[in-house]
PDB file of N, CA, C, O and CB in Angstrom:
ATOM      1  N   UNK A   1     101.425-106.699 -11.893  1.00  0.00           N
ATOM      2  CA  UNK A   1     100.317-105.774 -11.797  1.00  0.00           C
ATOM      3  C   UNK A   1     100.028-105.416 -10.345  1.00  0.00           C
ATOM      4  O   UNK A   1      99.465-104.324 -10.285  1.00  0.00           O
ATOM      5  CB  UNK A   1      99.081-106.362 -12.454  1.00  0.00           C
ATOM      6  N   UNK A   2     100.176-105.829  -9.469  1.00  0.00           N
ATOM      7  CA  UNK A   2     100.499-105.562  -8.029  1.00  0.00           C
ATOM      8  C   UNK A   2     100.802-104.236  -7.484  1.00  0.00           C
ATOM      9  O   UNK A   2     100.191-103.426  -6.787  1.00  0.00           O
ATOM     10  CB  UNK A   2     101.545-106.280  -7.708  1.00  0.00           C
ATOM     11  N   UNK A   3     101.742-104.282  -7.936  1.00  0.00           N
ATOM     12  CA  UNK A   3     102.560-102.610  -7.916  1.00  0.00           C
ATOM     13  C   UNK A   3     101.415-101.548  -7.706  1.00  0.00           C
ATOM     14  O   UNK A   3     101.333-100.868  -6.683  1.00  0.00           O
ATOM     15  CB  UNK A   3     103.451-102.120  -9.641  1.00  0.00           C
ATOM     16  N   UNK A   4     100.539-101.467  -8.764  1.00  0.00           N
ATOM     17  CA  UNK A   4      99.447-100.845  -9.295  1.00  0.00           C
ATOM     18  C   UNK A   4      98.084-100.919  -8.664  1.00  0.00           C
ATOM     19  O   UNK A   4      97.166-100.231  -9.111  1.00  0.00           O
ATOM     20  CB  UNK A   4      99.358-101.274 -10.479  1.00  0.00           C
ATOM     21  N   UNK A   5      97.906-101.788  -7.565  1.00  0.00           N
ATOM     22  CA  UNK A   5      96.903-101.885  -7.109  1.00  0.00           C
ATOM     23  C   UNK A   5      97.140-101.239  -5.480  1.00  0.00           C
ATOM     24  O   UNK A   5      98.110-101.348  -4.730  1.00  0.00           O
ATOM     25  CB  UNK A   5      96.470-103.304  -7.367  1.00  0.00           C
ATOM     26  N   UNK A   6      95.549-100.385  -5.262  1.00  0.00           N
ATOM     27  CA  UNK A   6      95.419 -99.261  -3.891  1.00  0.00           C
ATOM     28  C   UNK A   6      94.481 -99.903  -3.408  1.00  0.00           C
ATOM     29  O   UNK A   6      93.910-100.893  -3.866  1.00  0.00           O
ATOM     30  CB  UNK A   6      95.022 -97.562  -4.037  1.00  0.00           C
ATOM     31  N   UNK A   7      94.229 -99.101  -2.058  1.00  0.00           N
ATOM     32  CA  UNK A   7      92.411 -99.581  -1.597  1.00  0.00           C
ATOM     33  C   UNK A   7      92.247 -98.252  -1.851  1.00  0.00           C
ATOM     34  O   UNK A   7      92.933 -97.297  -1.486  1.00  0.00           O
ATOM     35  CB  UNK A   7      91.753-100.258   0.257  1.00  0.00           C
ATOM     36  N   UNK A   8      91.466 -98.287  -2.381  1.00  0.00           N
ATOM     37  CA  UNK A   8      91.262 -96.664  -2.824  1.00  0.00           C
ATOM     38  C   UNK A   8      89.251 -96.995  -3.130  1.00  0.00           C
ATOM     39  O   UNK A   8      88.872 -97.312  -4.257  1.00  0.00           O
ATOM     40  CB  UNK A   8      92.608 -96.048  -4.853  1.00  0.00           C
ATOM     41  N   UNK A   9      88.727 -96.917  -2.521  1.00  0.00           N
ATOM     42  CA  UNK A   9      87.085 -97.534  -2.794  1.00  0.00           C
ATOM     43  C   UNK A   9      86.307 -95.988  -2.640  1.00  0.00           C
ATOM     44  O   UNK A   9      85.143 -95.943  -2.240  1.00  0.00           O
ATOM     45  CB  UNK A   9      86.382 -98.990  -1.272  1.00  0.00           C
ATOM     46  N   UNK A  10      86.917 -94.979  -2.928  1.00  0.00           N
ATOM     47  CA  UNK A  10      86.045 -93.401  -3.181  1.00  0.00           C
ATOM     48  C   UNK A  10      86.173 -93.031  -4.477  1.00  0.00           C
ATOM     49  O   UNK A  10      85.609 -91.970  -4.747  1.00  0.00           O
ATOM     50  CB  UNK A  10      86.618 -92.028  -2.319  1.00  0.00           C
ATOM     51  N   UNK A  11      86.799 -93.632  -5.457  1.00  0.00           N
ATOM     52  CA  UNK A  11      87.352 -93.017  -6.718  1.00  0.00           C
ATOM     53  C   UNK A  11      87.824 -94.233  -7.964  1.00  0.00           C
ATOM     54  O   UNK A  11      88.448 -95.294  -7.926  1.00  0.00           O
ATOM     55  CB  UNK A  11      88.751 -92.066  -6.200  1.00  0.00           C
ATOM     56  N   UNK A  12      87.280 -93.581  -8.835  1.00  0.00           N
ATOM     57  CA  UNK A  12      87.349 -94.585 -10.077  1.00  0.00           C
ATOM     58  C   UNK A  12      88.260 -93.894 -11.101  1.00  0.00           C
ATOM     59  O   UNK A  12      88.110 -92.745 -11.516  1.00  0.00           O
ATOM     60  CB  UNK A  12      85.797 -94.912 -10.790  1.00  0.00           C
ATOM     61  N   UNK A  13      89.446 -94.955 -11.530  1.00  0.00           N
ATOM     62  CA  UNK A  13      89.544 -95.974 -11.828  1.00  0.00           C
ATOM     63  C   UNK A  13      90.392 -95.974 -10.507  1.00  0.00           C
ATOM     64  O   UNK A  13      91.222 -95.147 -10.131  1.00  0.00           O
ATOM     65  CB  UNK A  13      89.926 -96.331 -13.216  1.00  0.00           C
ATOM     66  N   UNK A  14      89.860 -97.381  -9.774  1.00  0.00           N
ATOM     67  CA  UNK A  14      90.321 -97.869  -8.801  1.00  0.00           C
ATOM     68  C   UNK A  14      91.888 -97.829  -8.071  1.00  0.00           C
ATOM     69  O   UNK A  14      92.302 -97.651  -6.925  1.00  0.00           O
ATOM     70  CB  UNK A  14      89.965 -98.860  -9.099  1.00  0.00           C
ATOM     71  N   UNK A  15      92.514 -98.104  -9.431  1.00  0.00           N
ATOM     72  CA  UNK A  15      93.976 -98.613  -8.771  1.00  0.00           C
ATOM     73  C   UNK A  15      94.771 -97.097  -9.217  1.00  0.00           C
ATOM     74  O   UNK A  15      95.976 -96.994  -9.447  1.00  0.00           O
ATOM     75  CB  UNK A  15      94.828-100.408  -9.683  1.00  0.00           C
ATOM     76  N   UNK A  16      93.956 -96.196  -9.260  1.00  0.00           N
ATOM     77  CA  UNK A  16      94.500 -94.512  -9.720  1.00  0.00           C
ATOM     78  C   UNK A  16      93.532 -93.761  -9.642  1.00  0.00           C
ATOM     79  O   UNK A  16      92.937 -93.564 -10.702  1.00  0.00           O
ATOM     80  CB  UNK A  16      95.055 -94.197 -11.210  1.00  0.00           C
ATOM     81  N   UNK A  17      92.999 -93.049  -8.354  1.00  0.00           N
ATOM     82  CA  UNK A  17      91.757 -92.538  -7.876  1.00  0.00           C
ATOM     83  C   UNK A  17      92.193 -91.024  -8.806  1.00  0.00           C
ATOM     84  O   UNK A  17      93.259 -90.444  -9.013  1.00  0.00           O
ATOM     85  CB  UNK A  17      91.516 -92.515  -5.875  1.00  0.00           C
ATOM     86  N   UNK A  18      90.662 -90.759  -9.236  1.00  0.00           N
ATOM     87  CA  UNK A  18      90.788 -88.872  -9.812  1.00  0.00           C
ATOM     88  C   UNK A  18      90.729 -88.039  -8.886  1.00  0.00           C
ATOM     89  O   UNK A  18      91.040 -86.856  -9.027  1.00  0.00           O
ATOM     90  CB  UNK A  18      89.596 -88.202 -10.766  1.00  0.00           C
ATOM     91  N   UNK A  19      90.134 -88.794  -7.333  1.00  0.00           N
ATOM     92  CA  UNK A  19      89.708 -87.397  -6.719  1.00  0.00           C
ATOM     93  C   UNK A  19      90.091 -87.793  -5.278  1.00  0.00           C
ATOM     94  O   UNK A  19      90.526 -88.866  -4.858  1.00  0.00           O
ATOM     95  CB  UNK A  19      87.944 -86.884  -6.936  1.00  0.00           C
ATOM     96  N   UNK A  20      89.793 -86.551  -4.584  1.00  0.00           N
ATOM     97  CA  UNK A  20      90.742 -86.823  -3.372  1.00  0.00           C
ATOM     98  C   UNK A  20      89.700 -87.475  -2.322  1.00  0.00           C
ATOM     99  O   UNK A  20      88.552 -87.738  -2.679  1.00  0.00           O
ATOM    100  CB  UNK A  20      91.551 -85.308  -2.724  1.00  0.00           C
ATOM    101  N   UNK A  21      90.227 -87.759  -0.815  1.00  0.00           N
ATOM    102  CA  UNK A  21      89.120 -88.776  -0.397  1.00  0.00           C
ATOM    103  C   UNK A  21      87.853 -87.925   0.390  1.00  0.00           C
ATOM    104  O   UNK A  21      88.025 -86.756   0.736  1.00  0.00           O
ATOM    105  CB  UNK A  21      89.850 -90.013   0.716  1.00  0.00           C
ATOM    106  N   UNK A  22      86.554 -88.650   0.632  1.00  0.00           N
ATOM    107  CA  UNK A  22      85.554 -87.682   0.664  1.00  0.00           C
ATOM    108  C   UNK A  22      85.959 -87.129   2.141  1.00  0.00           C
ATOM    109  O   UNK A  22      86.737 -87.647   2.943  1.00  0.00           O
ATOM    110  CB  UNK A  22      83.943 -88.301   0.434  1.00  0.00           C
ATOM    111  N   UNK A  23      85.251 -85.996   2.262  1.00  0.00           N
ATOM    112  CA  UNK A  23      84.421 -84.991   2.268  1.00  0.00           C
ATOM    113  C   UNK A  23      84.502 -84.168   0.746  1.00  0.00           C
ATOM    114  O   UNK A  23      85.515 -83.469   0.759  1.00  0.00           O
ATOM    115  CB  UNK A  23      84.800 -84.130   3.539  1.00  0.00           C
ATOM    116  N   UNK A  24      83.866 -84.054  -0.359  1.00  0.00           N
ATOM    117  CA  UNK A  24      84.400 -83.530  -1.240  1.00  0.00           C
ATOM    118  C   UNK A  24      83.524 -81.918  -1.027  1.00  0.00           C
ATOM    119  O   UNK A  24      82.300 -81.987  -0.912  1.00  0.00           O
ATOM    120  CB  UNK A  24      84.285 -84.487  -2.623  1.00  0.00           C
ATOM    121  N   UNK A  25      84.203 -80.501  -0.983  1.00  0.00           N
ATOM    122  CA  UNK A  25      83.611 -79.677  -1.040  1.00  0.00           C
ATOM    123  C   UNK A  25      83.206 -78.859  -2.330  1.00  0.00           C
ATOM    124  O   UNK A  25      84.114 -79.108  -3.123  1.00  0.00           O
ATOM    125  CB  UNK A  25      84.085 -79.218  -0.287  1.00  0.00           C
ATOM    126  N   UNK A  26      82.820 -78.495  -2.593  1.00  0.00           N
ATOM    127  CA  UNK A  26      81.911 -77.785  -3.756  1.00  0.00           C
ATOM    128  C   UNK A  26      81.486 -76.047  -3.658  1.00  0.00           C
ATOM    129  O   UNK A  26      80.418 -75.438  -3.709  1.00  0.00           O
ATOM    130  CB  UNK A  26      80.408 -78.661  -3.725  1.00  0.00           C
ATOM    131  N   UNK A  27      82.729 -75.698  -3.516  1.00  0.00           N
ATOM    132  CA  UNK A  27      82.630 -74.053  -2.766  1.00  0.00           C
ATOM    133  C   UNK A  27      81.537 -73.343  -4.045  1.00  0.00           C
ATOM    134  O   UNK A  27      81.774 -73.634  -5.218  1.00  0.00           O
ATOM    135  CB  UNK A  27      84.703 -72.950  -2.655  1.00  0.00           C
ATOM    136  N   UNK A  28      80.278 -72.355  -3.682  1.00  0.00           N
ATOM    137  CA  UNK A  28      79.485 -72.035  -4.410  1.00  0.00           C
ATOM    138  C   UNK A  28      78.860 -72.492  -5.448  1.00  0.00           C
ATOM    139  O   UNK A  28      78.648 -72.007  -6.560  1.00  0.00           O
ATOM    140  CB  UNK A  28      79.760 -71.392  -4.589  1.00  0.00           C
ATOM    141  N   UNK A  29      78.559 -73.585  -4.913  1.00  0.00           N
ATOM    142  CA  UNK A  29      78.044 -74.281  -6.165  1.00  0.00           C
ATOM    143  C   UNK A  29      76.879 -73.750  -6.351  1.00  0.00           C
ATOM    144  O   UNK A  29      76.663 -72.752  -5.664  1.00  0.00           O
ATOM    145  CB  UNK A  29      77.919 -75.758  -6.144  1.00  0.00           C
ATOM    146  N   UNK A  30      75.867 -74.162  -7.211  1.00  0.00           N
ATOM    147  CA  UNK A  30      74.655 -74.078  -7.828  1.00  0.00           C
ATOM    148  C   UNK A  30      74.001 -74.964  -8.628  1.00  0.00           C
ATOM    149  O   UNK A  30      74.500 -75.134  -9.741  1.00  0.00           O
ATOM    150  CB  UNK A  30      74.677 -73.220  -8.404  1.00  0.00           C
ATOM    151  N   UNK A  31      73.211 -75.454  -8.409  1.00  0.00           N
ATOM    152  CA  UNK A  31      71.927 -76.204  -8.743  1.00  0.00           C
ATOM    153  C   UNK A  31      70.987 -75.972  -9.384  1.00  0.00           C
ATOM    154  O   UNK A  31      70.381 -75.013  -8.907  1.00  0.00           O
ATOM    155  CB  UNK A  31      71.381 -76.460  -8.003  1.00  0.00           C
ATOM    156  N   UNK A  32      70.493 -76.404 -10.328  1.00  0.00           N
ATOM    157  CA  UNK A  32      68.948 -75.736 -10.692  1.00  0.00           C
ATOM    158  C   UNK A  32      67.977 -77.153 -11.716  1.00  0.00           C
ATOM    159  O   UNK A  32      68.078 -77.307 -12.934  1.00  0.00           O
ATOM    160  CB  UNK A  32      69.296 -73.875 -11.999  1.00  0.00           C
ATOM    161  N   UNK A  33      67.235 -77.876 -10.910  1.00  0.00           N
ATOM    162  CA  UNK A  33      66.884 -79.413 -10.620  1.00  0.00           C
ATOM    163  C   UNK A  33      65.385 -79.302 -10.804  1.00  0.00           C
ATOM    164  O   UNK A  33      64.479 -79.076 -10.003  1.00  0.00           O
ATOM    165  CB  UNK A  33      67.348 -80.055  -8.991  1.00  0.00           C
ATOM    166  N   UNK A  34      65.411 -79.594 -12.475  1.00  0.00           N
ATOM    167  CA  UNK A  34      63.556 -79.187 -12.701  1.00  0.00           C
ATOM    168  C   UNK A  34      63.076 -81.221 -13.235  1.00  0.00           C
ATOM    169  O   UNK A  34      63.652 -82.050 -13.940  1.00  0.00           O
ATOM    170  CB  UNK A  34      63.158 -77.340 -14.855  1.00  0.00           C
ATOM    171  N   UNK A  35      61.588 -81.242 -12.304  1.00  0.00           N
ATOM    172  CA  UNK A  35      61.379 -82.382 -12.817  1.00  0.00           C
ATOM    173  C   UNK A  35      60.059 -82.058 -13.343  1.00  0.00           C
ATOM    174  O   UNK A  35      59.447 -81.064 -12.952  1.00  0.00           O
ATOM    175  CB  UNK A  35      61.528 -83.537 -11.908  1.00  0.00           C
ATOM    176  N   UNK A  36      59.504 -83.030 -14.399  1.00  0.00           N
ATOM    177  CA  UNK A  36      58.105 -82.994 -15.073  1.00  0.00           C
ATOM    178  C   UNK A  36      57.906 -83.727 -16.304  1.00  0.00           C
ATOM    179  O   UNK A  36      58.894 -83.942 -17.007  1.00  0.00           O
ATOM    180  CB  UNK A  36      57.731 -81.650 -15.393  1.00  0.00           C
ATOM    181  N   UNK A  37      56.824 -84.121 -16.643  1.00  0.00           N
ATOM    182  CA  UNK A  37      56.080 -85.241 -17.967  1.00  0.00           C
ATOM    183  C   UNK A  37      56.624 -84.159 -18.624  1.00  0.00           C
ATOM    184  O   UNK A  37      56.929 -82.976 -18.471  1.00  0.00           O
ATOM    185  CB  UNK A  37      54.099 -85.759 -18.251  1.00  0.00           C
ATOM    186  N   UNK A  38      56.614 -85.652 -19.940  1.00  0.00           N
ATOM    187  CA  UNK A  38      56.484 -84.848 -20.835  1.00  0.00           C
ATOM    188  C   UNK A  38      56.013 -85.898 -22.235  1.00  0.00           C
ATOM    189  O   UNK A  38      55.678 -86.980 -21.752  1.00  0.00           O
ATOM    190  CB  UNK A  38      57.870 -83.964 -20.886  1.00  0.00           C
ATOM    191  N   UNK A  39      55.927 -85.918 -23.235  1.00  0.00           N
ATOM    192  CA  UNK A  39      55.608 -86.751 -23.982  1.00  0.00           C
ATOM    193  C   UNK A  39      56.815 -87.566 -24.830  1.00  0.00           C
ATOM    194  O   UNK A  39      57.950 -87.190 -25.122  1.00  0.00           O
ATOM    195  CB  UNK A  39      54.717 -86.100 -24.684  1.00  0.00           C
ATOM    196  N   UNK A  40      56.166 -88.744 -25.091  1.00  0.00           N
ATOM    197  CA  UNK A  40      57.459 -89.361 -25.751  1.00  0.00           C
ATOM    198  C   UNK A  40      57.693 -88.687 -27.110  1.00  0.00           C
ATOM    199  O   UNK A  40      58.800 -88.625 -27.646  1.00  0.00           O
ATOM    200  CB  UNK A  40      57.318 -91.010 -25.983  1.00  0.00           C
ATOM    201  N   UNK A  41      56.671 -88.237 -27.572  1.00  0.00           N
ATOM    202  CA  UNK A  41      56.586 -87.480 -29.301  1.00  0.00           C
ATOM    203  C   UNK A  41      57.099 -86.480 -29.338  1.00  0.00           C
ATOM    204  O   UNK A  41      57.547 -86.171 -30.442  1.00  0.00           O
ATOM    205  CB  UNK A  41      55.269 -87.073 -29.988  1.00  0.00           C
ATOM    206  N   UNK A  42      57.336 -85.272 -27.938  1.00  0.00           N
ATOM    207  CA  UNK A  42      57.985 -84.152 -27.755  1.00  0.00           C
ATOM    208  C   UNK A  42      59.863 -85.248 -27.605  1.00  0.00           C
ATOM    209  O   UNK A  42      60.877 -85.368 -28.293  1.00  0.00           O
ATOM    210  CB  UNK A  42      57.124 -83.068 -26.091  1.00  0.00           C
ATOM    211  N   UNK A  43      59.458 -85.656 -26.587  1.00  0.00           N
ATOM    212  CA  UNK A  43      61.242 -86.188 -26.097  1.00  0.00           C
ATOM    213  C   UNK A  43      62.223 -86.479 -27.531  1.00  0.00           C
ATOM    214  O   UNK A  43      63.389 -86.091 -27.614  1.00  0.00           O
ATOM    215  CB  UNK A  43      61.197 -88.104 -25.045  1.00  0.00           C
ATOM    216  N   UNK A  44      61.656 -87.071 -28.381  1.00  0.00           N
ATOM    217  CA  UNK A  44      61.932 -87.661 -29.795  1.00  0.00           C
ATOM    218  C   UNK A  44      62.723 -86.607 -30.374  1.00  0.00           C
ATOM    219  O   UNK A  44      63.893 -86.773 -30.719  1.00  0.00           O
ATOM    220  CB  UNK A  44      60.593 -88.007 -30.727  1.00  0.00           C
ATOM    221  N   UNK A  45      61.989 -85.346 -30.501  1.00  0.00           N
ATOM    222  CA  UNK A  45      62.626 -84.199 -31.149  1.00  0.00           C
ATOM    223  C   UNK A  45      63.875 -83.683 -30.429  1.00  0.00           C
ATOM    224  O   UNK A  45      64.647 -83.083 -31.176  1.00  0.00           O
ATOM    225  CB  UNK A  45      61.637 -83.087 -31.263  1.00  0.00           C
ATOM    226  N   UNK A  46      64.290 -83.791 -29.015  1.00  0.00           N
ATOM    227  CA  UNK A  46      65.768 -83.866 -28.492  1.00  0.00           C
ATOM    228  C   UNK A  46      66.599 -84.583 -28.292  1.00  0.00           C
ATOM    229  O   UNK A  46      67.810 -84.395 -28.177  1.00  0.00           O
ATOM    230  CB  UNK A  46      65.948 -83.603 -27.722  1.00  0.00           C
ATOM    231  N   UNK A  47      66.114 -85.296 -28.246  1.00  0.00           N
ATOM    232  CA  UNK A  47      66.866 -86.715 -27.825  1.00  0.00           C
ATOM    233  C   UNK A  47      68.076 -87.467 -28.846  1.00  0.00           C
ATOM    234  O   UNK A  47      67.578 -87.469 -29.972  1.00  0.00           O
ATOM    235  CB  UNK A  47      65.609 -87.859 -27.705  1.00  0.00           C
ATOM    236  N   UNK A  48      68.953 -87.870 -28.882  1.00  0.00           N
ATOM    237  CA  UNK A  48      69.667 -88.262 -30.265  1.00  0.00           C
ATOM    238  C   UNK A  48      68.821 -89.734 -30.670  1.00  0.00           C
ATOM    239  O   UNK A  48      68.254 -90.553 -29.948  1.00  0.00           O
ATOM    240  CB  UNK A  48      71.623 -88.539 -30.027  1.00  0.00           C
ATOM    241  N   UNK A  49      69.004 -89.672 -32.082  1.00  0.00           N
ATOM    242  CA  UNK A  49      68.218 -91.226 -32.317  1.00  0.00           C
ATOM    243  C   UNK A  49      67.962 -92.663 -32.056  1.00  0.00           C
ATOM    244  O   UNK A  49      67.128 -93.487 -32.430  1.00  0.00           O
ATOM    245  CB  UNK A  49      68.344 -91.487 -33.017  1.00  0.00           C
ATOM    246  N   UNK A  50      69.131 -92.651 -31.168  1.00  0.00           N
ATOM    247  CA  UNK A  50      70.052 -93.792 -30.605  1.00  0.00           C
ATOM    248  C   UNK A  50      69.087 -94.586 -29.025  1.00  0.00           C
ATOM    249  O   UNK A  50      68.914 -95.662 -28.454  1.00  0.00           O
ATOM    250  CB  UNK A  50      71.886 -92.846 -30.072  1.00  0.00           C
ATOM    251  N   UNK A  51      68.719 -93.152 -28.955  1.00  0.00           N
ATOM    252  CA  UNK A  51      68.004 -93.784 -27.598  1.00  0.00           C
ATOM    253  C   UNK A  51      66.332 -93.357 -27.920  1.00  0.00           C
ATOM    254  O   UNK A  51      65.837 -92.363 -28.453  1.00  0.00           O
ATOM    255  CB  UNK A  51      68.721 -92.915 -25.858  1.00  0.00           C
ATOM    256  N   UNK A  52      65.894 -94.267 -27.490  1.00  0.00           N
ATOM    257  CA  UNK A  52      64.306 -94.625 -27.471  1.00  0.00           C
ATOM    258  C   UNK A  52      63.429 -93.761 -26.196  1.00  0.00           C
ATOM    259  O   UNK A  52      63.735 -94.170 -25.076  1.00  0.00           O
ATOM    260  CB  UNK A  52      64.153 -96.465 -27.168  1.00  0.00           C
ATOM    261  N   UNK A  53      62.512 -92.766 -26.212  1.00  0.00           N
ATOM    262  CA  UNK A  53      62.287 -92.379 -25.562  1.00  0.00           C
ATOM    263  C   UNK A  53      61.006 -93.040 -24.683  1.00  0.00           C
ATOM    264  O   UNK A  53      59.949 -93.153 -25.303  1.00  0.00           O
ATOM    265  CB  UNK A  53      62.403 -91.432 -26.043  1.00  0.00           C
ATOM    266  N   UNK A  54      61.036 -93.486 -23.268  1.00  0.00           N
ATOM    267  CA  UNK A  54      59.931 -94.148 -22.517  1.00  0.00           C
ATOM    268  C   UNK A  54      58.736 -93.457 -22.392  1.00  0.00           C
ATOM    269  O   UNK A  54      58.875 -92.240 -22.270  1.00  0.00           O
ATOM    270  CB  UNK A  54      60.300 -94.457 -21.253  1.00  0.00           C
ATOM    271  N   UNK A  55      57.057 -94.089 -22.382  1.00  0.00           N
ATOM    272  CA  UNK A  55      55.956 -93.328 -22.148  1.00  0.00           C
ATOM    273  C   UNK A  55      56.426 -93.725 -20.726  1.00  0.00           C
ATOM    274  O   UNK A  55      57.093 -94.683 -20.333  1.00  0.00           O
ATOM    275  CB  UNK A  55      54.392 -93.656 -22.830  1.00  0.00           C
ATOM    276  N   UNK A  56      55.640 -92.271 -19.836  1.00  0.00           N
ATOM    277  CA  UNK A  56      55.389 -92.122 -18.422  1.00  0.00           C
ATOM    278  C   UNK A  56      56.680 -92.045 -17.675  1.00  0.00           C
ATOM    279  O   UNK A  56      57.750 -91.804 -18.234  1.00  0.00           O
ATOM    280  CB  UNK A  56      54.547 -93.251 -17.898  1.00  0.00           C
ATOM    281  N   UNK A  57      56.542 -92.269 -16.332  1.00  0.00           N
ATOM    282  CA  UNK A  57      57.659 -92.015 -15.348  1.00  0.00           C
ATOM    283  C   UNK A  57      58.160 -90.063 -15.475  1.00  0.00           C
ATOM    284  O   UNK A  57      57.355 -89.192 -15.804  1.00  0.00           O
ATOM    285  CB  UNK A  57      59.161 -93.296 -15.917  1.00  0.00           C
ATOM    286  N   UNK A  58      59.202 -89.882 -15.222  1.00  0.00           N
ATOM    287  CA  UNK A  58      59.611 -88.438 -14.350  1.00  0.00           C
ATOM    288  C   UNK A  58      60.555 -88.221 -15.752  1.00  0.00           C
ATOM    289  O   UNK A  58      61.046 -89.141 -16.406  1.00  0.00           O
ATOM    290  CB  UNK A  58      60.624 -88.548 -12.355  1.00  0.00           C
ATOM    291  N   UNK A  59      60.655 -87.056 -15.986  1.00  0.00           N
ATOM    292  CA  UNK A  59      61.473 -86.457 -16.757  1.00  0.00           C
ATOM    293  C   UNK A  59      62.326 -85.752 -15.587  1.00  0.00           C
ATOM    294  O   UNK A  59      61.868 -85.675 -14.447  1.00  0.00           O
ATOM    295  CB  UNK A  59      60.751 -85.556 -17.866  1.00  0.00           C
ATOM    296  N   UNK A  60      63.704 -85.197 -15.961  1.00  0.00           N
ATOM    297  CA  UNK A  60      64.366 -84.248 -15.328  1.00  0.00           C
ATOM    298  C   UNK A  60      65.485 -83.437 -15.823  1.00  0.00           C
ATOM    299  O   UNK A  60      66.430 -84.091 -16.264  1.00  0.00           O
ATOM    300  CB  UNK A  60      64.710 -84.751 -14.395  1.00  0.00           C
ATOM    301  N   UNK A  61      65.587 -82.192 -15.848  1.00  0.00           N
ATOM    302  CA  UNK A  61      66.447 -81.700 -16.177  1.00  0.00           C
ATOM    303  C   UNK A  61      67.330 -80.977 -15.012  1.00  0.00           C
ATOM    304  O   UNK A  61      66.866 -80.187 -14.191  1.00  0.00           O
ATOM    305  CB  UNK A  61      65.986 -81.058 -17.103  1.00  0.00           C
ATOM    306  N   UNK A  62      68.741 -81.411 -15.098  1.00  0.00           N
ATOM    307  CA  UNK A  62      69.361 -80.880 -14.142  1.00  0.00           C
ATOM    308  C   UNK A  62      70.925 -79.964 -14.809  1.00  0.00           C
ATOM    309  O   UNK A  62      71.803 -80.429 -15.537  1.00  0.00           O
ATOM    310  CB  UNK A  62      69.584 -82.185 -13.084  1.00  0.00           C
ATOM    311  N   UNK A  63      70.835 -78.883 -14.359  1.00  0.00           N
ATOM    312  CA  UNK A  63      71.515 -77.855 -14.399  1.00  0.00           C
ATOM    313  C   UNK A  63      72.720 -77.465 -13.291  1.00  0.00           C
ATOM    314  O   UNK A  63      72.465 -76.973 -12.191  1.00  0.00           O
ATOM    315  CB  UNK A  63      70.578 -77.015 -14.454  1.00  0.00           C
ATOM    316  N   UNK A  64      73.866 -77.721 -13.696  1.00  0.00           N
ATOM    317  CA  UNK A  64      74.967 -77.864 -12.716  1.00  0.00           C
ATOM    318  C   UNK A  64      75.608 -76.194 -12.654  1.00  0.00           C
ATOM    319  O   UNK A  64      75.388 -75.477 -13.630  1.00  0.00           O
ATOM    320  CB  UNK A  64      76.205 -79.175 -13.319  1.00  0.00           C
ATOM    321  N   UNK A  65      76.409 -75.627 -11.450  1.00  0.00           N
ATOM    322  CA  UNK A  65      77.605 -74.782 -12.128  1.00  0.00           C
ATOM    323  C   UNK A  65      78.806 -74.763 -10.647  1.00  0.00           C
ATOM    324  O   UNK A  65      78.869 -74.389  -9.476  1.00  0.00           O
ATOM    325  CB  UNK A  65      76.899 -72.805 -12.736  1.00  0.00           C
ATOM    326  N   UNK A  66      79.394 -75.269 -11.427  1.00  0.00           N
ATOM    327  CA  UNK A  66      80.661 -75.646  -9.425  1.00  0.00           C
ATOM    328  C   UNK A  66      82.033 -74.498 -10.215  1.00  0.00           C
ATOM    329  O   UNK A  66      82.992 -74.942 -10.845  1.00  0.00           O
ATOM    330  CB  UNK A  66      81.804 -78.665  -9.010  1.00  0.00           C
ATOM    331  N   UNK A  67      81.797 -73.193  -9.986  1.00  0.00           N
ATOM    332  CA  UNK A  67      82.888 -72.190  -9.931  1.00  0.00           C
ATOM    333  C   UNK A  67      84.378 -72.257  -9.743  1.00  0.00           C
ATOM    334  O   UNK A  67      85.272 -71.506 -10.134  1.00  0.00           O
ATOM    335  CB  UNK A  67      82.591 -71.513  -9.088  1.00  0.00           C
ATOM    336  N   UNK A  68      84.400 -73.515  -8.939  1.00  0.00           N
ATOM    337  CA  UNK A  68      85.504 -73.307  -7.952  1.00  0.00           C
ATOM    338  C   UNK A  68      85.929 -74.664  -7.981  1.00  0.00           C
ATOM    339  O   UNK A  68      86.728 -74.984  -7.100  1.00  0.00           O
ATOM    340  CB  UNK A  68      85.125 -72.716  -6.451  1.00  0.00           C
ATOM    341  N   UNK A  69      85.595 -75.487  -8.751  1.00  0.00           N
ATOM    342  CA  UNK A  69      85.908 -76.752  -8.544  1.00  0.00           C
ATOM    343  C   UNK A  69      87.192 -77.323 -10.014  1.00  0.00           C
ATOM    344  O   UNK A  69      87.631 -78.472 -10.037  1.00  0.00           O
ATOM    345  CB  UNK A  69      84.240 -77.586  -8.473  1.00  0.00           C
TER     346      UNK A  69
END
């Protein structure tokens, strides 16, 4: 198993990195990063059943779009 092993400590899975080493650029990207409450009785109705929705703390919805990547 030797063979197979890098120092590769920017990229997972370790011993076969996905990505190249940083500076990683992101030509036109876009963002759109909304935070706010909301209720656990509202969250319930999106959420899949699996996960339990918390009272209080930060909600966030984040909206990605990398064109070029």
């Amino acid at each position: 198993m030797k063979e197979f092993e890098q120092n590769i400590d920017y990229s997972m899975p370790r011993q076969n990195g996905l990505y190249p080493p940083p500076p990683i650029i992101y030509k036109n990207a876009r963002v759109l990063l909304l935070f706010f409450q909301c209720s656990p009785d509202i969250k319930e109705k999106y959420i899949p059943p699996e996960l339990v929705p918390i009272k209080g703390g930060i909600d966030a919805l984040i909206i990605l779009e990398y064109p070029e990547t």
